[in-house]
mmCIF file of the N, C-alpha and C atoms, coordinates in Angstrom:
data_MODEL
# 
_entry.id   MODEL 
# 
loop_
_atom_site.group_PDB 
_atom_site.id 
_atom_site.type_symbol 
_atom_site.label_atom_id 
_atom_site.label_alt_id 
_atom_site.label_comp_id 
_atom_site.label_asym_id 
_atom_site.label_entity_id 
_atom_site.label_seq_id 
_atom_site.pdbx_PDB_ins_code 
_atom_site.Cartn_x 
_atom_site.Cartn_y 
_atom_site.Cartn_z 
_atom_site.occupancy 
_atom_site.B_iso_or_equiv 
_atom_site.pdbx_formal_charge 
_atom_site.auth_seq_id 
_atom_site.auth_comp_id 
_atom_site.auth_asym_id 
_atom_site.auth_atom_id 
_atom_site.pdbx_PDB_model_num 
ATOM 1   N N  . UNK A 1 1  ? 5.761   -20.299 -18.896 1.00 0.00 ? 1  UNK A N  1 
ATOM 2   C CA . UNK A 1 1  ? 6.019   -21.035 -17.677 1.00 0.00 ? 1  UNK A CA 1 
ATOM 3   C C  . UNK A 1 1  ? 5.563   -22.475 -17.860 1.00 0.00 ? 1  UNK A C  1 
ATOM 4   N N  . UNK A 1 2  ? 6.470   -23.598 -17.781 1.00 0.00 ? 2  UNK A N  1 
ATOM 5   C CA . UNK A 1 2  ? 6.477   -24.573 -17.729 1.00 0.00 ? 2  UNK A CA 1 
ATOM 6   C C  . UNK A 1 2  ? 5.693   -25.346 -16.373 1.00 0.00 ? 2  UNK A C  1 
ATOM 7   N N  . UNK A 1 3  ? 4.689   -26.233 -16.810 1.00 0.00 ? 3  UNK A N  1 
ATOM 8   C CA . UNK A 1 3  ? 3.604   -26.626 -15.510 1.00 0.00 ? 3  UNK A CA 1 
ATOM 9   C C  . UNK A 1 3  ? 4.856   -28.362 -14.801 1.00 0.00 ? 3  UNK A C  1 
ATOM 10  N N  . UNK A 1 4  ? 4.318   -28.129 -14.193 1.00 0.00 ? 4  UNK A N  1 
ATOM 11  C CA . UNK A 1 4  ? 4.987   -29.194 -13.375 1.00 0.00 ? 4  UNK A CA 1 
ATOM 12  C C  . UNK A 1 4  ? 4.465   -30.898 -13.836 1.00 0.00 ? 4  UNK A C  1 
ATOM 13  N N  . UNK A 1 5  ? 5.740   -31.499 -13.516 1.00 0.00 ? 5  UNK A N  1 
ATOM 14  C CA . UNK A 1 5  ? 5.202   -32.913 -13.906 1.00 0.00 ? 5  UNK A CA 1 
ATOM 15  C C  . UNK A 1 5  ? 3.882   -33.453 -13.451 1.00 0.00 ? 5  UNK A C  1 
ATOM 16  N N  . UNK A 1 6  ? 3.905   -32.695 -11.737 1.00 0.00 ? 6  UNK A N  1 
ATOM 17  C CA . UNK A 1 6  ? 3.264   -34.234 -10.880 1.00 0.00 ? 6  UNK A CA 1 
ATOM 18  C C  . UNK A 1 6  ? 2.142   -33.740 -11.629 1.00 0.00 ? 6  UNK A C  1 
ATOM 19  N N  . UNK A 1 7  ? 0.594   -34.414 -11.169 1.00 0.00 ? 7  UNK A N  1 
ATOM 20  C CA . UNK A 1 7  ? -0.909  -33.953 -11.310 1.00 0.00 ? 7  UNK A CA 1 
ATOM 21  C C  . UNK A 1 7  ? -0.905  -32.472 -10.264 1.00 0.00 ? 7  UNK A C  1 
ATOM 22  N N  . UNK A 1 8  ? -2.307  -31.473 -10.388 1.00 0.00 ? 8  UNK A N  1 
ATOM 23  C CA . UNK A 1 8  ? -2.534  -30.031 -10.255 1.00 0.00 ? 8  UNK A CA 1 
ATOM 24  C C  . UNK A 1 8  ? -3.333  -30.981 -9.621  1.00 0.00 ? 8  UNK A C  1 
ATOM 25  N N  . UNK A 1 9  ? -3.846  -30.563 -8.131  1.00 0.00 ? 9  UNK A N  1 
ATOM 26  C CA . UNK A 1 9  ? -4.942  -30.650 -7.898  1.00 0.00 ? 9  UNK A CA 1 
ATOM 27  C C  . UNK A 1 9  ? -6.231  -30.183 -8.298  1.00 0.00 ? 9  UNK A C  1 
ATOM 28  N N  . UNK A 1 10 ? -7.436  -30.340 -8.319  1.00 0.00 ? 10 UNK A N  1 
ATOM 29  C CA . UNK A 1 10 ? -8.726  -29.567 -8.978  1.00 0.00 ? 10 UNK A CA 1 
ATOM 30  C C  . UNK A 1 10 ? -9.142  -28.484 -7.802  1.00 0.00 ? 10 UNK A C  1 
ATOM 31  N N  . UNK A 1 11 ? -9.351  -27.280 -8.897  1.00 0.00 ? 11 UNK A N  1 
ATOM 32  C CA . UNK A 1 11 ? -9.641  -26.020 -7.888  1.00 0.00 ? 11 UNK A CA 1 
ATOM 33  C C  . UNK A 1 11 ? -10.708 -26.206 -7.186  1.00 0.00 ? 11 UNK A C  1 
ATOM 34  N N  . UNK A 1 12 ? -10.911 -25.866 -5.976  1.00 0.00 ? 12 UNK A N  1 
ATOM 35  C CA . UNK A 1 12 ? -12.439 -25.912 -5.289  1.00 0.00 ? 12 UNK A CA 1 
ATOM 36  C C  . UNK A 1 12 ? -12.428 -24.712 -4.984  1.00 0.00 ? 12 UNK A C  1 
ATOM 37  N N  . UNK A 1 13 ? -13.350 -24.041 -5.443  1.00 0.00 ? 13 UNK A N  1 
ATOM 38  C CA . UNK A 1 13 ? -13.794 -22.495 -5.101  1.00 0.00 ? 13 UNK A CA 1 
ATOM 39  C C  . UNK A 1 13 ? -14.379 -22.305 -3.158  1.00 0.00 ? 13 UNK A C  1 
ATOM 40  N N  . UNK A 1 14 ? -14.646 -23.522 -2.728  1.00 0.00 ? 14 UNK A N  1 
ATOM 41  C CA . UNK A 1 14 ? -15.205 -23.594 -1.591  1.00 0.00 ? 14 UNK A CA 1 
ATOM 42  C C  . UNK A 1 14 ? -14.183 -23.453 -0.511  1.00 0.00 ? 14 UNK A C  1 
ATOM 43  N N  . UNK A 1 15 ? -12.895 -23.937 -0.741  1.00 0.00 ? 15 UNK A N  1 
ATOM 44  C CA . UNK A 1 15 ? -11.784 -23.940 0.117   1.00 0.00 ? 15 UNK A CA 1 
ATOM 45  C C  . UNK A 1 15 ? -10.640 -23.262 -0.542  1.00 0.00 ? 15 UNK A C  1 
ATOM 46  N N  . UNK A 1 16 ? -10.348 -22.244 -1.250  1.00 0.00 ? 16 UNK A N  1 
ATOM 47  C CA . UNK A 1 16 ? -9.704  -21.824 -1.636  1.00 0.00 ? 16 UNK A CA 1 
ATOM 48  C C  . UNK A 1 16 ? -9.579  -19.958 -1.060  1.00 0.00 ? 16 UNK A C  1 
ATOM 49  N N  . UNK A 1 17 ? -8.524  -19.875 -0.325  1.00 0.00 ? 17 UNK A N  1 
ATOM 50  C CA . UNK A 1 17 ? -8.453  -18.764 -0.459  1.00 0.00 ? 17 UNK A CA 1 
ATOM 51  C C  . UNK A 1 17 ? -6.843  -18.122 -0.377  1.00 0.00 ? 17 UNK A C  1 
ATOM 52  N N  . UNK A 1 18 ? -7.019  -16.523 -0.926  1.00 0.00 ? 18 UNK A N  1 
ATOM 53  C CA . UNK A 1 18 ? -6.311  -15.905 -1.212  1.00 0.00 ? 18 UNK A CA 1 
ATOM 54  C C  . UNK A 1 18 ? -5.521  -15.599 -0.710  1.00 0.00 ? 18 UNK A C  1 
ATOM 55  N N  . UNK A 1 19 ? -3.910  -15.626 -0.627  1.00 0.00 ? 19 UNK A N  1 
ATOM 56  C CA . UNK A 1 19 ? -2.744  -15.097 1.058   1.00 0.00 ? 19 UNK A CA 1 
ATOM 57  C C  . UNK A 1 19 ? -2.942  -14.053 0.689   1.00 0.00 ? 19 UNK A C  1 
ATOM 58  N N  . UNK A 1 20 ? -3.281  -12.703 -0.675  1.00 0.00 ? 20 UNK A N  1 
ATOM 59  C CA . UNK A 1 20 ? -2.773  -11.370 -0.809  1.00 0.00 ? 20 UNK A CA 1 
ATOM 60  C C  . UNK A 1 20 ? -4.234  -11.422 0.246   1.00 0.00 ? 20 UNK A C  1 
ATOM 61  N N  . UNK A 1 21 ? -5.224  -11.788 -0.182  1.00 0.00 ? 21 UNK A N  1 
ATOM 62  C CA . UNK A 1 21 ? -6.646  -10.918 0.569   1.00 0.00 ? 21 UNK A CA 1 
ATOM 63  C C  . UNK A 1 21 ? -6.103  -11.458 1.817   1.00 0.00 ? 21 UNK A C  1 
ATOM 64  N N  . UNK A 1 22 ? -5.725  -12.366 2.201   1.00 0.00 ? 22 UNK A N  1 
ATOM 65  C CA . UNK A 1 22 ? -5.655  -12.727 3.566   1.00 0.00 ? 22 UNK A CA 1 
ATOM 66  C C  . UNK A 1 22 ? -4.411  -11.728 4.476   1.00 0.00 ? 22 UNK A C  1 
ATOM 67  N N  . UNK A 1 23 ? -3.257  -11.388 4.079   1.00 0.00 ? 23 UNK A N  1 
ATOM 68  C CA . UNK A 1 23 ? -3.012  -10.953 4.578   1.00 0.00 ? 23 UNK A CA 1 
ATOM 69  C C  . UNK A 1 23 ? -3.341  -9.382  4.596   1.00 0.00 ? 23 UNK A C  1 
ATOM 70  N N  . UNK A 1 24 ? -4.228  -8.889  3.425   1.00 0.00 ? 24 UNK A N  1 
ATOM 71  C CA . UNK A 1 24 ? -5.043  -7.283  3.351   1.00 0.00 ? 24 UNK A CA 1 
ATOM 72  C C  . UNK A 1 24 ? -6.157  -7.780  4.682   1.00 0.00 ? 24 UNK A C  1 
ATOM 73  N N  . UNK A 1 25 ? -6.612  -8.627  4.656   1.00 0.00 ? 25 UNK A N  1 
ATOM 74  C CA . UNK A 1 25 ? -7.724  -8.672  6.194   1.00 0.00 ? 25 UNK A CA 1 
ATOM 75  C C  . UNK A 1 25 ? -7.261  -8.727  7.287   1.00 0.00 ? 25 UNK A C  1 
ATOM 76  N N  . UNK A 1 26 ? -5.657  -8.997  7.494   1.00 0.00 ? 26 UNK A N  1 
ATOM 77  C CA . UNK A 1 26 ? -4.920  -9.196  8.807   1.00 0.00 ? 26 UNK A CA 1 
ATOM 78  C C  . UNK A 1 26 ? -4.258  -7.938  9.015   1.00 0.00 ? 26 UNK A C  1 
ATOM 79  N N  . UNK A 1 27 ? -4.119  -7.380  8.265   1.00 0.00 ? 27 UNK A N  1 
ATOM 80  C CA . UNK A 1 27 ? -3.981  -5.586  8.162   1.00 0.00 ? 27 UNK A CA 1 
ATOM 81  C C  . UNK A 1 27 ? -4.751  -4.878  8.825   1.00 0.00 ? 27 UNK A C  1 
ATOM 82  N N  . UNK A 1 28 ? -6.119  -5.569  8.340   1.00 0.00 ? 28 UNK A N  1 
ATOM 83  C CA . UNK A 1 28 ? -7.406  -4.093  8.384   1.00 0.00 ? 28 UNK A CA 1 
ATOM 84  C C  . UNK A 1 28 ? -7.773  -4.639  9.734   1.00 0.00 ? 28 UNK A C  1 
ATOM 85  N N  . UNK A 1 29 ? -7.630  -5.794  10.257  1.00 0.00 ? 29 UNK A N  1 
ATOM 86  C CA . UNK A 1 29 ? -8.053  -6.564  11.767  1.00 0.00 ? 29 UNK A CA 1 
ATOM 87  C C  . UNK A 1 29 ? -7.239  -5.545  13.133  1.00 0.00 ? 29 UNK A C  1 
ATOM 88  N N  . UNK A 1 30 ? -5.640  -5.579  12.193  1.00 0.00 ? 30 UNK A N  1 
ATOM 89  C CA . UNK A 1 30 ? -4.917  -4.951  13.404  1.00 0.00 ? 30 UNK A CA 1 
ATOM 90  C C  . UNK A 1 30 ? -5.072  -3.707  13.735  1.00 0.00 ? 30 UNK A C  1 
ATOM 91  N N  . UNK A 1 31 ? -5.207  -2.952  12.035  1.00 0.00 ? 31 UNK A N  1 
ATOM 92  C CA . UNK A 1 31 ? -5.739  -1.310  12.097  1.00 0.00 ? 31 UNK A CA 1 
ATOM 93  C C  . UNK A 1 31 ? -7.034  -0.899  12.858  1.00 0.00 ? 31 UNK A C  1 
ATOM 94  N N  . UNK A 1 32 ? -8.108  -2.079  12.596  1.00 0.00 ? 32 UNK A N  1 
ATOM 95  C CA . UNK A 1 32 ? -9.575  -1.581  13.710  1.00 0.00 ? 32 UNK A CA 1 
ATOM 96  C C  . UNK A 1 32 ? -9.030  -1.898  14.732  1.00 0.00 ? 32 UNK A C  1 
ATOM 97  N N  . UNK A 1 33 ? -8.193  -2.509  15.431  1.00 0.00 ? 33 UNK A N  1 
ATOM 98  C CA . UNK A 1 33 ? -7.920  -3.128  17.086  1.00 0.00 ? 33 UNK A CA 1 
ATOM 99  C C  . UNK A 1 33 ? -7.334  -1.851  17.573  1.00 0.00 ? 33 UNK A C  1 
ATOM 100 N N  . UNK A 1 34 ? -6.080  -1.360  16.811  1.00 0.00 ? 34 UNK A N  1 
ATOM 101 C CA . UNK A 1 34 ? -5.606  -0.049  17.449  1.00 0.00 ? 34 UNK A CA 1 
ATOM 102 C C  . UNK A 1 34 ? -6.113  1.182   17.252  1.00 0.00 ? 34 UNK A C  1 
ATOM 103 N N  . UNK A 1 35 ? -7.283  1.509   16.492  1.00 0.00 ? 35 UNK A N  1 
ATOM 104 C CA . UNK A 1 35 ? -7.924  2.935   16.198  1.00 0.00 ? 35 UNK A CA 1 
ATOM 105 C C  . UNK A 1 35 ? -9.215  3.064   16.105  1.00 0.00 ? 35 UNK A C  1 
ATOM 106 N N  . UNK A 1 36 ? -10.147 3.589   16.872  1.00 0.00 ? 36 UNK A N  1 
ATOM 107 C CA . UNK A 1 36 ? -11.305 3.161   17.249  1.00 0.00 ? 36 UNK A CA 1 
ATOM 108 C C  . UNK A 1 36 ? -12.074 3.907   15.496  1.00 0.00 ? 36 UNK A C  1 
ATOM 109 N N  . UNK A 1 37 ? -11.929 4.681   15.242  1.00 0.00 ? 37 UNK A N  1 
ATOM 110 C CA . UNK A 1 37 ? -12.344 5.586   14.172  1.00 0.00 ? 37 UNK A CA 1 
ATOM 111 C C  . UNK A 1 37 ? -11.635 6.050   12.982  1.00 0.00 ? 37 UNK A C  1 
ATOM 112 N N  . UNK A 1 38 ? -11.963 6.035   11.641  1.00 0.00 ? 38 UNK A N  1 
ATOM 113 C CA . UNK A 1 38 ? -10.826 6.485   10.890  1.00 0.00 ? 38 UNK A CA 1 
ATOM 114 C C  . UNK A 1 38 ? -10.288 8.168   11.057  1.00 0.00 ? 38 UNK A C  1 
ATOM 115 N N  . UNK A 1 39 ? -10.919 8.911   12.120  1.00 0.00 ? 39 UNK A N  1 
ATOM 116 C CA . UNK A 1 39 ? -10.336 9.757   12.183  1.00 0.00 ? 39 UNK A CA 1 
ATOM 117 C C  . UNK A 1 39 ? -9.392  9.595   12.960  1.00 0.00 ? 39 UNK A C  1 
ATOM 118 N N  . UNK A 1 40 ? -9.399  9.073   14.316  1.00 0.00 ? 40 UNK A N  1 
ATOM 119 C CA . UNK A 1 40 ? -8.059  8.693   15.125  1.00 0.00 ? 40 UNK A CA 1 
ATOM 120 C C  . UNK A 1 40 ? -7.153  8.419   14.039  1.00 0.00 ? 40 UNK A C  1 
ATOM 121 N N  . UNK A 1 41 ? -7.153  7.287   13.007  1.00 0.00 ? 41 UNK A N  1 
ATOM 122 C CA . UNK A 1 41 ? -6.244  6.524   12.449  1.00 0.00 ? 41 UNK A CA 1 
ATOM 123 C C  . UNK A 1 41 ? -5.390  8.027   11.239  1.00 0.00 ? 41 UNK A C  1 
ATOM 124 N N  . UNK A 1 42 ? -5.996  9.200   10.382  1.00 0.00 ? 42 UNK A N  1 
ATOM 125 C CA . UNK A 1 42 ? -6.110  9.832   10.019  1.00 0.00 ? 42 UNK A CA 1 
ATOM 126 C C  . UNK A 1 42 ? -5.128  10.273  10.356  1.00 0.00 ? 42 UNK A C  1 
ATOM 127 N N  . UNK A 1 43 ? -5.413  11.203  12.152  1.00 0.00 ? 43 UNK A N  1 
ATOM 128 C CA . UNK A 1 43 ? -4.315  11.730  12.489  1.00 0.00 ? 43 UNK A CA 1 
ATOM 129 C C  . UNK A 1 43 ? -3.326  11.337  13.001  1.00 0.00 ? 43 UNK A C  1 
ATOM 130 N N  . UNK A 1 44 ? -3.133  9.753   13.381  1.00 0.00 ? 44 UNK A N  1 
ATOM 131 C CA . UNK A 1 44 ? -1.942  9.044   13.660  1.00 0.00 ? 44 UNK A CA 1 
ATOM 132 C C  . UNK A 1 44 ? -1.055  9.334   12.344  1.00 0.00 ? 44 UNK A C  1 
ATOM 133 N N  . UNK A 1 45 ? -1.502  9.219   11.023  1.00 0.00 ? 45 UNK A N  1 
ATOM 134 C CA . UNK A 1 45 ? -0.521  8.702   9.731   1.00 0.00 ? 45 UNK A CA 1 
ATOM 135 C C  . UNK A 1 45 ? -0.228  10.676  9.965   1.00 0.00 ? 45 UNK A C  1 
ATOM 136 N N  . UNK A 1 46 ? -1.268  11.369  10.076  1.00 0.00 ? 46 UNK A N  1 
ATOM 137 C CA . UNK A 1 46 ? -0.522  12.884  10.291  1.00 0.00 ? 46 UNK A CA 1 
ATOM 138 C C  . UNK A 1 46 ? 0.643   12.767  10.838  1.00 0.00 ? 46 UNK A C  1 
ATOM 139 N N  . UNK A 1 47 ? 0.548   12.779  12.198  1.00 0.00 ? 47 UNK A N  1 
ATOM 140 C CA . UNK A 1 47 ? 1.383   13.154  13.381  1.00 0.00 ? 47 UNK A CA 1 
ATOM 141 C C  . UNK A 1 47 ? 2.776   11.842  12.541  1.00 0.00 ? 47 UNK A C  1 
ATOM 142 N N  . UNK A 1 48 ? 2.899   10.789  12.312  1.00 0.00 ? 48 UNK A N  1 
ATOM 143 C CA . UNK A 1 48 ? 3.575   9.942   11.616  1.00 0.00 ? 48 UNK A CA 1 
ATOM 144 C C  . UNK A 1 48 ? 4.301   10.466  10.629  1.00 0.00 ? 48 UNK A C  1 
ATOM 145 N N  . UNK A 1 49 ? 3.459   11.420  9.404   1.00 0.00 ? 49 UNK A N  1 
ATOM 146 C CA . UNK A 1 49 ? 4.388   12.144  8.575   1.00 0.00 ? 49 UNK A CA 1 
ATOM 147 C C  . UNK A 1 49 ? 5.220   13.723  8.768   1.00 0.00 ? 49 UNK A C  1 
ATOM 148 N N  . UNK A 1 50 ? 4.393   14.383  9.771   1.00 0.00 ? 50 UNK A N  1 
ATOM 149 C CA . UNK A 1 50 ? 5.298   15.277  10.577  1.00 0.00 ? 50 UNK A CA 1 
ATOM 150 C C  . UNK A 1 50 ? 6.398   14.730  11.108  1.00 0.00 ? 50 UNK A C  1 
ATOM 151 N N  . UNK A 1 51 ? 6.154   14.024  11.602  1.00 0.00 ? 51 UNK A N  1 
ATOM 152 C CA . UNK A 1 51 ? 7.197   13.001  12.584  1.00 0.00 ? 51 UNK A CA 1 
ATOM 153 C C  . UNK A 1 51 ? 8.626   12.877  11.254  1.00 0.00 ? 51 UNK A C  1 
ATOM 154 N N  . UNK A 1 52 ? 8.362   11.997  10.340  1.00 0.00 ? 52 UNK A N  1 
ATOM 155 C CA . UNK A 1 52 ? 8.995   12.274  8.539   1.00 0.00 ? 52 UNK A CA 1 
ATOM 156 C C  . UNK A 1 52 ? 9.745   13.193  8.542   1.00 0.00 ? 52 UNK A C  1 
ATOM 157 N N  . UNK A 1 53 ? 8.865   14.137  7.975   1.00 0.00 ? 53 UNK A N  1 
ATOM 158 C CA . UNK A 1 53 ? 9.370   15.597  7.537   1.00 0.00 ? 53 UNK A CA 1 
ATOM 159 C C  . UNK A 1 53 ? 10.453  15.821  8.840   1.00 0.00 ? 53 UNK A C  1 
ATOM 160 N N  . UNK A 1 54 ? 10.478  16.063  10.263  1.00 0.00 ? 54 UNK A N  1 
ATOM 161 C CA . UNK A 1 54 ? 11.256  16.660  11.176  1.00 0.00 ? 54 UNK A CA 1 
ATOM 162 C C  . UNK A 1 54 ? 12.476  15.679  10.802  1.00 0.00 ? 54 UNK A C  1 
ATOM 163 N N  . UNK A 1 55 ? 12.951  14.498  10.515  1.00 0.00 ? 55 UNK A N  1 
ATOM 164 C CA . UNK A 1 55 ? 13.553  13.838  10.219  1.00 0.00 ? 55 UNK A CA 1 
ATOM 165 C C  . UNK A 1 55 ? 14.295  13.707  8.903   1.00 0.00 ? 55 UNK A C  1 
ATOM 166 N N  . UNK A 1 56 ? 13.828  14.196  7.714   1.00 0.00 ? 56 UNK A N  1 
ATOM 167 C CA . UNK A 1 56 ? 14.743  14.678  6.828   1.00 0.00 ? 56 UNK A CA 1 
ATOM 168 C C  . UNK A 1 56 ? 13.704  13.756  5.498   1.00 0.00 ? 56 UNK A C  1 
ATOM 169 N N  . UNK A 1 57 ? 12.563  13.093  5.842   1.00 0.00 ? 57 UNK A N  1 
ATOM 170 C CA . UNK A 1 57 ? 12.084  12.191  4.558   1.00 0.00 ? 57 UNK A CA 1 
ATOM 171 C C  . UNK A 1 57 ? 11.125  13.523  4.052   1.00 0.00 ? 57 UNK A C  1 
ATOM 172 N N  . UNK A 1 58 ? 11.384  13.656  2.733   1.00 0.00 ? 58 UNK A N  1 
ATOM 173 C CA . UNK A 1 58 ? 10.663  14.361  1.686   1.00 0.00 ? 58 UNK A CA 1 
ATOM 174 C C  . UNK A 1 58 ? 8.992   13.305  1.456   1.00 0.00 ? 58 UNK A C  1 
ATOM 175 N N  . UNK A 1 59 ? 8.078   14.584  1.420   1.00 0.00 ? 59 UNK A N  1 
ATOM 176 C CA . UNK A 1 59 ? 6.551   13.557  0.578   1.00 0.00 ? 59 UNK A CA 1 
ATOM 177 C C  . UNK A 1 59 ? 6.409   14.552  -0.616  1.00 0.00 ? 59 UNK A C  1 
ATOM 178 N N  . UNK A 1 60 ? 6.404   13.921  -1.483  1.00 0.00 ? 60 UNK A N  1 
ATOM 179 C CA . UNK A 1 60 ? 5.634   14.706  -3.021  1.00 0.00 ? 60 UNK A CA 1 
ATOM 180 C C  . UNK A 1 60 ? 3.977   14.810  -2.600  1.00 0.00 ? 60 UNK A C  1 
ATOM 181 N N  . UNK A 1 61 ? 3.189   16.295  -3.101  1.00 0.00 ? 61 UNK A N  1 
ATOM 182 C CA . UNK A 1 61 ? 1.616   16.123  -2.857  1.00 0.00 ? 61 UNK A CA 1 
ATOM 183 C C  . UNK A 1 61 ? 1.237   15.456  -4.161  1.00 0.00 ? 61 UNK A C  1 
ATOM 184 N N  . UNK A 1 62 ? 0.679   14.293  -4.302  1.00 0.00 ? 62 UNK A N  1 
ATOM 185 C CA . UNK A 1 62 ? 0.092   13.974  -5.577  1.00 0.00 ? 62 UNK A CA 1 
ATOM 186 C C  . UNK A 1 62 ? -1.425  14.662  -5.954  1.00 0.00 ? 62 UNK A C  1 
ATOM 187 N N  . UNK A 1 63 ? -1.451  15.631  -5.278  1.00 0.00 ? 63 UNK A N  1 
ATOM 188 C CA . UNK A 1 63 ? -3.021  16.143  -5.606  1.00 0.00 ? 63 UNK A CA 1 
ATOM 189 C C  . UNK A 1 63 ? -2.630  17.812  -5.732  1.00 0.00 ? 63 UNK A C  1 
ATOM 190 N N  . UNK A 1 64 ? -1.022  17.935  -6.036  1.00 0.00 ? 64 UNK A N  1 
ATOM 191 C CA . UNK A 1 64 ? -0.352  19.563  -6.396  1.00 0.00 ? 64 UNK A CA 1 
ATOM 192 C C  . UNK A 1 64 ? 0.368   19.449  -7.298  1.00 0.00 ? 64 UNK A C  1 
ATOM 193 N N  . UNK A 1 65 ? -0.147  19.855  -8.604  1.00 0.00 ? 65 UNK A N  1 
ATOM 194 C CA . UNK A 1 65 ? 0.622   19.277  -10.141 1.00 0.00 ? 65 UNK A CA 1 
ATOM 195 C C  . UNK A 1 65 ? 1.417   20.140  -10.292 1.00 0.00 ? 65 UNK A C  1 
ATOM 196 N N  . UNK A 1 66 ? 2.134   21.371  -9.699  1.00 0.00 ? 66 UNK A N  1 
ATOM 197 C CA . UNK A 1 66 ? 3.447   22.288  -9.815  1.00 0.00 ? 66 UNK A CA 1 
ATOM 198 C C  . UNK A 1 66 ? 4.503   21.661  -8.890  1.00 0.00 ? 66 UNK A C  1 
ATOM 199 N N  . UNK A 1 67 ? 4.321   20.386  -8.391  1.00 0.00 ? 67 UNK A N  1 
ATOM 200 C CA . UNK A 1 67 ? 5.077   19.246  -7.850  1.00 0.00 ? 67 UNK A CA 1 
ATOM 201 C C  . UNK A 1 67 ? 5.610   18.301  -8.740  1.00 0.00 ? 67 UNK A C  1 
ATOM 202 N N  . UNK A 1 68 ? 4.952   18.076  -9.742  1.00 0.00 ? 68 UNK A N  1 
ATOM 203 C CA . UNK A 1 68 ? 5.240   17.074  -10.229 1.00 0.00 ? 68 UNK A CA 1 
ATOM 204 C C  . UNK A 1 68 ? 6.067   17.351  -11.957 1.00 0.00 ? 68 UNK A C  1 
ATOM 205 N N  . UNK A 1 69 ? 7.265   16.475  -11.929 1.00 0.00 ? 69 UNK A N  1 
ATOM 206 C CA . UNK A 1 69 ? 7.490   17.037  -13.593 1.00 0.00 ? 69 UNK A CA 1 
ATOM 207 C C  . UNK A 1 69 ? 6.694   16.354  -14.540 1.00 0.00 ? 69 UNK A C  1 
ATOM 208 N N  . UNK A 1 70 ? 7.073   17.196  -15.685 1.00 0.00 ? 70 UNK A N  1 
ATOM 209 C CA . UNK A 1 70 ? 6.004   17.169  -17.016 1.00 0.00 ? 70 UNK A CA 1 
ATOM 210 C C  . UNK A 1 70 ? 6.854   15.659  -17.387 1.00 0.00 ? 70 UNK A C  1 
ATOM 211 N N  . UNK A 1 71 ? 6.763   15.518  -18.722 1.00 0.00 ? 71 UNK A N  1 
ATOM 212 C CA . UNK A 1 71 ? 7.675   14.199  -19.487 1.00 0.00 ? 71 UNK A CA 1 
ATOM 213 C C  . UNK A 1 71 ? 8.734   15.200  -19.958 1.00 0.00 ? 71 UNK A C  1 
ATOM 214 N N  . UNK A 1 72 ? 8.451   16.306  -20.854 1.00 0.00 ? 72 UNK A N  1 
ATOM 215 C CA . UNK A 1 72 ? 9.955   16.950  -20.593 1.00 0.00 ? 72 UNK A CA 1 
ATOM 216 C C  . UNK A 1 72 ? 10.660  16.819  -19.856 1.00 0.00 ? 72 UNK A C  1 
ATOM 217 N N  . UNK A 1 73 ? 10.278  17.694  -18.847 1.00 0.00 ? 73 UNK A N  1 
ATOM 218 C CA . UNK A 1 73 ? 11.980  18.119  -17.442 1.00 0.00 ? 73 UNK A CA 1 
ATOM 219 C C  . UNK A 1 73 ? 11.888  16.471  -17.488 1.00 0.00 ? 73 UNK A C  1 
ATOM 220 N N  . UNK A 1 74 ? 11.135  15.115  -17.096 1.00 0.00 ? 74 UNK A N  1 
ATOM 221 C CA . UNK A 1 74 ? 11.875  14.039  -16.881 1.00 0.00 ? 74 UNK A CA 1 
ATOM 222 C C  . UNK A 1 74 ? 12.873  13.395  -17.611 1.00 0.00 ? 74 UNK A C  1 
ATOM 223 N N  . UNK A 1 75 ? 12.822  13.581  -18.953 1.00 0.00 ? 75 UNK A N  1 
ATOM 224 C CA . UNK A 1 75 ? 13.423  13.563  -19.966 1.00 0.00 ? 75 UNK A CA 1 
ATOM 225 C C  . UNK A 1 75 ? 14.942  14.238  -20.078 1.00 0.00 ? 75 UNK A C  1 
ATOM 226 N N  . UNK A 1 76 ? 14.976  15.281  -19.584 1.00 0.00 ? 76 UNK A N  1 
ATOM 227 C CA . UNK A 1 76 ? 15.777  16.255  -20.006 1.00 0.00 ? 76 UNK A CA 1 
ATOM 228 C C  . UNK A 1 76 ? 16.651  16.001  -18.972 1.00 0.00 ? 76 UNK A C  1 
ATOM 229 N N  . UNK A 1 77 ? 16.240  15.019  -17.211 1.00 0.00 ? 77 UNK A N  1 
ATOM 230 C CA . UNK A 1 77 ? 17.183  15.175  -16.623 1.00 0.00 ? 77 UNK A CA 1 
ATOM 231 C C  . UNK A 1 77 ? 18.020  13.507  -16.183 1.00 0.00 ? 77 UNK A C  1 
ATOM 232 N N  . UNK A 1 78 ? 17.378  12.597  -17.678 1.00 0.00 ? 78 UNK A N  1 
ATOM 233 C CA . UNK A 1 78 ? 18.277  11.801  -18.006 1.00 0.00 ? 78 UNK A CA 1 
ATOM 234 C C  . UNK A 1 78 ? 19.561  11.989  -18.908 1.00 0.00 ? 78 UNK A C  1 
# 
């Protein structure tokens, strides 16, 4: 990647911050405003993926390995 003509400004660690962290803190701001506890929040994403499933979206369990294929079968069903 080719740097740009003009001058880079000099980094200041003092005023510099991050949009990914910033917008991960504007996330977690809105998630504490609407759910007093992570268990409320818990069973919202429940009731959310029931909600899914009645609707026709499939979830893989990533913590049930007779779910998941080996590199064979992935292999085999290119």
């Amino acid at each position: 990647m080719k740097e740009t003509s003009e001058k880079q400004e000099e980094f200041d660690p003092e005023t510099y911050t991050n949009p990914i962290l910033e917008e991960c803190y504007r996330i977690k701001a809105e998630i504490s405003a609407q759910f007093r506890t992570v268990e409320e929040y818990v069973l919202y994403l429940r009731a959310k993926e029931e909600e899914d499933k009645r609707n026709g979206i499939k979830y893989v369990s990533y913590f049930d390995p007779s779910k998941h294929k080996t590199q064979e079968e992935s292999e085999s069903d290119v």
